[in-house]
PANUPA-867537 format. One line per 3 residues: their letters; for each residue x, z, y of C-alpha. Coordinates in pm, 1 decimal. Each point is the difference from the previous one (the first is absolute). Example, Ala and Ser with C-alpha at 12.3 -4.5 7.8 and 13.67 -1.06 7.14 Angstrom:
2
AS = 1230.0:780.0:-450.0; 137.0:-66.0:344.0
END
This chain:
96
XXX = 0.0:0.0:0.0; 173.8:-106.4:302.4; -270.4:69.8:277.6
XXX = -121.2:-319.5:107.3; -367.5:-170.6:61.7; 70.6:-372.0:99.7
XXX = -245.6:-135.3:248.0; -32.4:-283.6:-232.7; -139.6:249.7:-299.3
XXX = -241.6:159.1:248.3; -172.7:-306.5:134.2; -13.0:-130.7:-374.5
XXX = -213.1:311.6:-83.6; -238.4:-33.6:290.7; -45.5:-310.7:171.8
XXX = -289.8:84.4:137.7; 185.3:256.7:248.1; -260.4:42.5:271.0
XXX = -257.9:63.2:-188.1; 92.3:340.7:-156.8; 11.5:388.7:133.0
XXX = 392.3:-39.2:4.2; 272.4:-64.4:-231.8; 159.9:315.0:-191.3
XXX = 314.0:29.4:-229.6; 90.2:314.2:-141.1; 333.6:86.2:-238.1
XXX = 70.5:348.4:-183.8; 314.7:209.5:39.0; 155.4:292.4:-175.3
XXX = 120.9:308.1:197.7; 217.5:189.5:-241.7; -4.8:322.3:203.4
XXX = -292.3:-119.1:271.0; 90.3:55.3:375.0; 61.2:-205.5:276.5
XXX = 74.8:-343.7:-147.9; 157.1:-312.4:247.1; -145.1:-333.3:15.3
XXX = 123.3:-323.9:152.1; -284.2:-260.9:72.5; 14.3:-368.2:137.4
XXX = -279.4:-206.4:12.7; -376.1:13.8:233.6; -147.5:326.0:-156.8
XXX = -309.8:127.4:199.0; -19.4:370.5:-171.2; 95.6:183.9:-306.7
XXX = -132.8:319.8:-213.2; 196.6:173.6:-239.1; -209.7:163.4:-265.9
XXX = -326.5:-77.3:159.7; 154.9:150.6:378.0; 109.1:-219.4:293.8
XXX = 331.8:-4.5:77.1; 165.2:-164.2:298.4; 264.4:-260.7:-55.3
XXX = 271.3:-238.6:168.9; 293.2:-169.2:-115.2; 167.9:366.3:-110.3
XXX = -261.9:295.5:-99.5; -21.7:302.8:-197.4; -285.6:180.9:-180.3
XXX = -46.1:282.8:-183.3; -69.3:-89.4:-413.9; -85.6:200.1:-241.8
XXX = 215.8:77.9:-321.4; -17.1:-301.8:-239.2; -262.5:-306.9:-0.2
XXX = -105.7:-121.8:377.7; -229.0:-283.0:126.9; 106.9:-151.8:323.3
XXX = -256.5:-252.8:152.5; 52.5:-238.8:324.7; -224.1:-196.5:179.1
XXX = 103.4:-318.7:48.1; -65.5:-210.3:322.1; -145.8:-275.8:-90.7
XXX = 24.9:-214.9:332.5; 347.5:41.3:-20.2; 81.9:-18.9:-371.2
XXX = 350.7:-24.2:-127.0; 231.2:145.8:-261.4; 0.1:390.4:-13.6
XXX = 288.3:181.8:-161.8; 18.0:405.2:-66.6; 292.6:196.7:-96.0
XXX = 83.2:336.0:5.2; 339.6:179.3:-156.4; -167.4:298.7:-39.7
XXX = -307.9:-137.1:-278.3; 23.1:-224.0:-289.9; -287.3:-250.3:0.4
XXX = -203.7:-17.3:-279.5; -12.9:-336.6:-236.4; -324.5:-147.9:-228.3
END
């Protein structure tokens, strides 16, 4: 898992763009001892929740996971659409 969502994938899975209540992608991440965990973002995200709670983001954030399995969700802006890419050193990111 290397942290990317190309644009290309996205429009693929919804052409029909306007017409929706917004365009979501959400990954999991472990914690091993939970804590404040670092994330760097690129890409047009309009908002984010970890675990179900908002959290504000930029290009370099930090939230507060729990020990073990997390769900991070953004918001994706849809009028400007483009590749997103999340990191952190902190987490390891989840495969399927």
């Amino acid at each position: 898992v290397d942290g990317r969502l190309p644009k290309e994938a996205s429009l693929q899975g919804f052409p029909a763009l306007s017409n929706n209540r917004g365009l979501f992608a959400a990954t999991q991440f472990n914690s091993p001892a939970g804590g404040r965990t670092r994330f760097q973002l690129s890409g047009p995200v309009r908002g984010a929740w970890l675990n179900g709670a908002l959290v504000k983001v930029g290009t370099e954030f930090s939230v507060e996971a729990k020990p073990g399995a997390n769900t991070l969700v953004v918001q994706l802006d849809d009028a400007r659409l483009g590749d997103i890419r999340l990191a952190s050193p902190d987490a390891s990111f989840v495969s399927r």
